[in-house]
C-alpha positions in Angstrom: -61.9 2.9 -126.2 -63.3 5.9 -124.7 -61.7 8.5 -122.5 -62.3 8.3 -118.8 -60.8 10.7 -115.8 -61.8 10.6 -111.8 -61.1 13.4 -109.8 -61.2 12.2 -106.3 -59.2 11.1 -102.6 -56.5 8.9 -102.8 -56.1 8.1 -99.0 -55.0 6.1 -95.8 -58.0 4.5 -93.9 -58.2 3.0 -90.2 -61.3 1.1 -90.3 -62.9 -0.9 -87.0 -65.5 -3.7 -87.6 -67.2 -5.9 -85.2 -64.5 -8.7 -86.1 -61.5 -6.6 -87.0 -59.9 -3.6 -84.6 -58.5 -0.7 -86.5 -57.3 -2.6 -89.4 -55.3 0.6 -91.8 -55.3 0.6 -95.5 -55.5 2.0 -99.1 -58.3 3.4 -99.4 -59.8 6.9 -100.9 -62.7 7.6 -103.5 -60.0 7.3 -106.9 -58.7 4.9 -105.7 -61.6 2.2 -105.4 -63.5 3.7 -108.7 -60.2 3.8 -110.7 -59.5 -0.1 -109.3 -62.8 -1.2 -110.9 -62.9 0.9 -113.8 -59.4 -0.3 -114.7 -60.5 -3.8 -115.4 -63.3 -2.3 -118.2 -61.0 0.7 -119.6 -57.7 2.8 -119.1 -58.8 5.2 -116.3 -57.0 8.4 -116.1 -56.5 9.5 -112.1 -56.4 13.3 -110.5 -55.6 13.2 -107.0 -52.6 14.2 -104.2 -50.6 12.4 -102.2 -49.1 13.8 -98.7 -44.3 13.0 -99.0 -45.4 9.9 -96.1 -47.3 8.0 -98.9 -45.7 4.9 -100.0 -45.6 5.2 -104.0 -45.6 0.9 -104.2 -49.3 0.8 -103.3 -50.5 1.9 -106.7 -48.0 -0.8 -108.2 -51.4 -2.9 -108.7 -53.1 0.1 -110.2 -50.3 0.6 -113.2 -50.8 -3.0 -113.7 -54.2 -2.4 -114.3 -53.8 0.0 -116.9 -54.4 3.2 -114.5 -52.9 6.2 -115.4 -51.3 8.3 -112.6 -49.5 10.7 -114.1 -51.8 13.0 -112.9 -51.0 12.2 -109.2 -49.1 14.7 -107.4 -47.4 14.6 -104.4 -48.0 17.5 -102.0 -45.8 18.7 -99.1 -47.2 17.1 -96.0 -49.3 14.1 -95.0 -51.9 12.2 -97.1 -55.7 11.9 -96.3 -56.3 10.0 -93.6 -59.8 8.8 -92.8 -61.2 6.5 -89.3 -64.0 5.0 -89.7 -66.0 2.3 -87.3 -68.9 -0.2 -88.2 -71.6 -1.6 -86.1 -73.0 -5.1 -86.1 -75.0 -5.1 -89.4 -72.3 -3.3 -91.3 -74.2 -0.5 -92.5 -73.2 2.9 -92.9 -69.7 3.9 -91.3 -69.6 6.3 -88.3 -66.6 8.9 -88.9 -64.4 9.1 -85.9 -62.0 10.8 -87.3 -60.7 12.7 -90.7 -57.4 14.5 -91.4 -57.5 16.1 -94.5 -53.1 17.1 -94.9 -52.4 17.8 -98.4 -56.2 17.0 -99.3 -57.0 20.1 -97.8 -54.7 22.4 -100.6 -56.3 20.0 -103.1 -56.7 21.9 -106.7 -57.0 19.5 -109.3 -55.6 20.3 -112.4 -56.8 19.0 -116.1 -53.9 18.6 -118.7 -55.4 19.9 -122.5 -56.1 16.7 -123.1 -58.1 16.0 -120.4 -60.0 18.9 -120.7 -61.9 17.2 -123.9 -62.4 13.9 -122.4 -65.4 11.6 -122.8 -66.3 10.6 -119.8 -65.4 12.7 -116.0 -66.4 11.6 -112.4 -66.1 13.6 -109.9 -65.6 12.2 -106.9 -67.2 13.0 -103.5 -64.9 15.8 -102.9 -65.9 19.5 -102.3 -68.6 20.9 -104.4 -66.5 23.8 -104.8 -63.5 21.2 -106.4 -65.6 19.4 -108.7 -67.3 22.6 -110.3 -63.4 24.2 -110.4 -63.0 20.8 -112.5 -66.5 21.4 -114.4 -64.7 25.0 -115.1 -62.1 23.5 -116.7 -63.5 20.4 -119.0 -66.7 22.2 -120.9 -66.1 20.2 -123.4 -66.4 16.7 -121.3 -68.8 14.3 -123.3 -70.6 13.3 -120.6 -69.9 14.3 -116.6 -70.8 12.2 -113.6 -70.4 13.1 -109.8 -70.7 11.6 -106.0 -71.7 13.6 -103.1 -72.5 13.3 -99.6 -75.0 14.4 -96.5 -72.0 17.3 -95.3 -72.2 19.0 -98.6 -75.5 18.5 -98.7 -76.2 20.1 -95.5 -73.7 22.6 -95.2 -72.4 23.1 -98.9 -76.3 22.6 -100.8 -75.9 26.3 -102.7 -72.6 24.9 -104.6 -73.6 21.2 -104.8 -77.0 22.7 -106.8 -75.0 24.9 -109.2 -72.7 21.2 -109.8 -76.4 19.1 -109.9 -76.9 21.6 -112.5 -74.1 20.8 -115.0 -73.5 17.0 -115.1 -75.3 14.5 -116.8 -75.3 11.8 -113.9 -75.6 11.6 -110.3 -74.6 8.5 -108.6 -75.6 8.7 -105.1 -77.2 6.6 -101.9 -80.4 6.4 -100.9 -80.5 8.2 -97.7 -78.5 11.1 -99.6 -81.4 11.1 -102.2 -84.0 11.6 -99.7 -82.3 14.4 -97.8 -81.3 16.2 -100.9 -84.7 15.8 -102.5 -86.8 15.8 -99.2 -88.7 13.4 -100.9 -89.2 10.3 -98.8 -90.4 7.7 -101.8 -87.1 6.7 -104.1 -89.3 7.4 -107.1 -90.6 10.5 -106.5 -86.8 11.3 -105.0 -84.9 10.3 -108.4 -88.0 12.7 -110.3 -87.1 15.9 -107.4 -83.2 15.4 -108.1 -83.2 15.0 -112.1 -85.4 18.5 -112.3 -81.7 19.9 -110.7 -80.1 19.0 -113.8 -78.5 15.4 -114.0 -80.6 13.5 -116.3 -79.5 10.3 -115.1 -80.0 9.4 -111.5 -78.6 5.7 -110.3 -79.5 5.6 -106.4 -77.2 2.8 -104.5 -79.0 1.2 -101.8 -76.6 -0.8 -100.0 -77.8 -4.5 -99.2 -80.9 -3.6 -101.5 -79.2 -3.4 -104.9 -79.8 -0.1 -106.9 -82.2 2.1 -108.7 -81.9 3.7 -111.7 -84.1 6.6 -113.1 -83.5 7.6 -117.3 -85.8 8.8 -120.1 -89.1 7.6 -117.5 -87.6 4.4 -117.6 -87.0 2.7 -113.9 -84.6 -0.1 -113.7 -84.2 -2.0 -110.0 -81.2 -4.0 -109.6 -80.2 -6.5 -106.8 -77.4 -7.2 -104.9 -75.3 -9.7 -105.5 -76.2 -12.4 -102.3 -73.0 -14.6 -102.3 -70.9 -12.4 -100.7 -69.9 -12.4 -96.6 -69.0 -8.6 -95.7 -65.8 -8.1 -94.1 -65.7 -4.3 -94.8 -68.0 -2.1 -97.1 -65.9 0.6 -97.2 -65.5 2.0 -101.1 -67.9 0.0 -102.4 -70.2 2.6 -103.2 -66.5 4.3 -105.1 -66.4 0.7 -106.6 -70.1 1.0 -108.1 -69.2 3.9 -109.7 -66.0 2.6 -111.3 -67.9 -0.6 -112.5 -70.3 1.8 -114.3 -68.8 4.7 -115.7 -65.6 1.9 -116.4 -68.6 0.3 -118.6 -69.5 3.3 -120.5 -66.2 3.8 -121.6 -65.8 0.2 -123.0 -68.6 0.8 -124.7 -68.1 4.4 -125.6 -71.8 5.6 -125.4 -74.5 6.4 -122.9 -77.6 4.4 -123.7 -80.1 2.8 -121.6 -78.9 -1.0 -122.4 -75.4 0.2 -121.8 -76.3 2.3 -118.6 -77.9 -1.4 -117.4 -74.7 -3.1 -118.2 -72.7 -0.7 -116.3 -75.1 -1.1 -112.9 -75.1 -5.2 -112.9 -70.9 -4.5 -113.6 -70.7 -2.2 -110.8 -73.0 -4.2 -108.4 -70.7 -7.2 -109.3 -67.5 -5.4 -109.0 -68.5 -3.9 -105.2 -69.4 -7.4 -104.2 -65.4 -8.4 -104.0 -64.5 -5.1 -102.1 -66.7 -6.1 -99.5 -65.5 -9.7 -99.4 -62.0 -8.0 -97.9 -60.4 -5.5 -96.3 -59.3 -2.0 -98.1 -58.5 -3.1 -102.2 -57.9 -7.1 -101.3 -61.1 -8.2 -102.9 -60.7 -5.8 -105.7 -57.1 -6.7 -106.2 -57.9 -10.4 -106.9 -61.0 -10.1 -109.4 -60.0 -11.0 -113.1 -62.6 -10.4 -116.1 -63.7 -13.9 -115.8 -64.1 -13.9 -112.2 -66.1 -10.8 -113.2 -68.4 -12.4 -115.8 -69.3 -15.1 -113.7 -70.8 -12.8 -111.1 -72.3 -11.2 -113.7 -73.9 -14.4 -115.3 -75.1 -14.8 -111.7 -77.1 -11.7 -111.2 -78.0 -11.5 -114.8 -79.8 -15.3 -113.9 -81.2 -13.8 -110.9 -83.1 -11.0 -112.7 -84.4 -13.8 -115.4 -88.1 -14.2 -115.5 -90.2 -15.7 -118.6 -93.0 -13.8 -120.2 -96.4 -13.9 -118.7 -97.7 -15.8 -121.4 
């Protein structure tokens, strides 16, 4: 099996829905994409803790096969993001983020790591993930998250990242404001001639959209799910996906596919519960069954 690292947020969340007040929880980037990748491979984690963290929590992620040896434990508190969701469950509004030990953050590759097969970095500062890129040149193939803040206010630095990795996995609305393209096609086109030659664009309720060698692929969401919180299921995506392209140790179109319906099945059981609940109860069978399902949905016979 293939190598696989994520550099990312390990963190506390306090999340408000219509039907739930300010329900706190595990939550953070590494920890939802290293959750799901952990069911398809042995995930290797990079993150800080703040001394208040309760070192149980990631029981569930040792049992999973999770390496955190890599986790350090910083002098202070731990990440701690509030976020609140309207009626449709959409996008979150922030209401509050304390960084603590995130913000002293310096990740730090062991020699091994450094020659890994596959690296996501996490939606973290541009800065951080091209320190990482710095540091693993010889990483077989380099994925990466970002956001609308670095976008806006950090685009200089998040183009010089764009211009090293060999994936972006990003939303929609992301896409169009970083490509100020308004059409997903010609958005995809814009951001692949920044570098990544790979773009996978997650559109929320609308499934995903995936741009490689002029080849389009549209997948759907998974339609059996009720959402209670859709908080890291875009981190979740990501772990189903680059988690499958460990398994199978190479990047190829077929396998790329594989790793989209994975990561569209896996993110449909974090939504299903609050923080890691939904993720903590999926097995691999649980997993191919969804799978089946949206595989079935996709089906169509020939024209003639």
């Amino acid at each position: 099996m293939a190598s696989l690292i994520v550099v990312g947020s390990i963190a506390l969340d306090t999340i408000t829905t219509p039907s739930h007040q300010e329900k706190q929880g595990l939550g953070g980037s590494a920890t939802y994409f290293s959750a799901a990748a952990g069911l398809l491979s042995e995930p290797q984690v990079i993150a800080v803790l703040g001394e208040d963290f309760r070192l149980e929590e990631l029981d569930f992620l040792r049992s999973r096969g999770v390496n955190l040896s890599q986790v350090k434990v910083g002098k202070g508190k731990t990440f701690q993001w509030q976020g609140s969701y309207g009626d449709d469950l959409g996008e979150a509004t922030t209401l509050r983020t304390d960084l603590n030990v995130f913000a002293e953050f310096k990740p730090q590759l062991s020699e091994s790591q450094k020659n890994c097969d596959f690296l996501f970095l996490g939606n973290i500062l541009p800065q951080l993930q091209w320190d990482v890129l710095e540091q693993a040149e010889n990483a077989r193939f380099v994925a990466a998250d970002t956001m609308n803040l670095w976008i806006n206010n950090e685009n200089a630095m998040l183009r010089k990242v764009l211009s090293r990795i060999n994936m972006i996995v990003i939303n929609e609305a992301e896409a169009k404001l970083l490509s100020n393209c308004s059409d997903i096609r010609d958005a995809a086109r814009a951001i692949r001639q920044m570098g990544p030659e790979i773009i996978v664009i997650k559109r929320g309720a609308f499934g995903s959209f995936m741009l490689h060698e002029e080849r389009m692929f549209l997948a759907p969401a998974y339609l059996g799910s009720q959402v209670i919180d859709p908080t890291g299921a875009g981190d979740t995506f990501a772990g189903g996906l680059m988690g499958t392209l460990a398994r199978f140790g190479s990047v190829t179109n077929d396998n790329l596919r594989r790793g989209i319906i994975t990561g569209t099945a896996l993110a449909s059981f974090t939504i299903e519960e609050y923080s890691l609940g939904g993720l903590k109860r999926v097995t691999l069978e649980s997993l191919r069954e969804r799978y089946a399902l949206l595989q079935e949905m996709m089906r169509f016979p020939d024209f003639d």
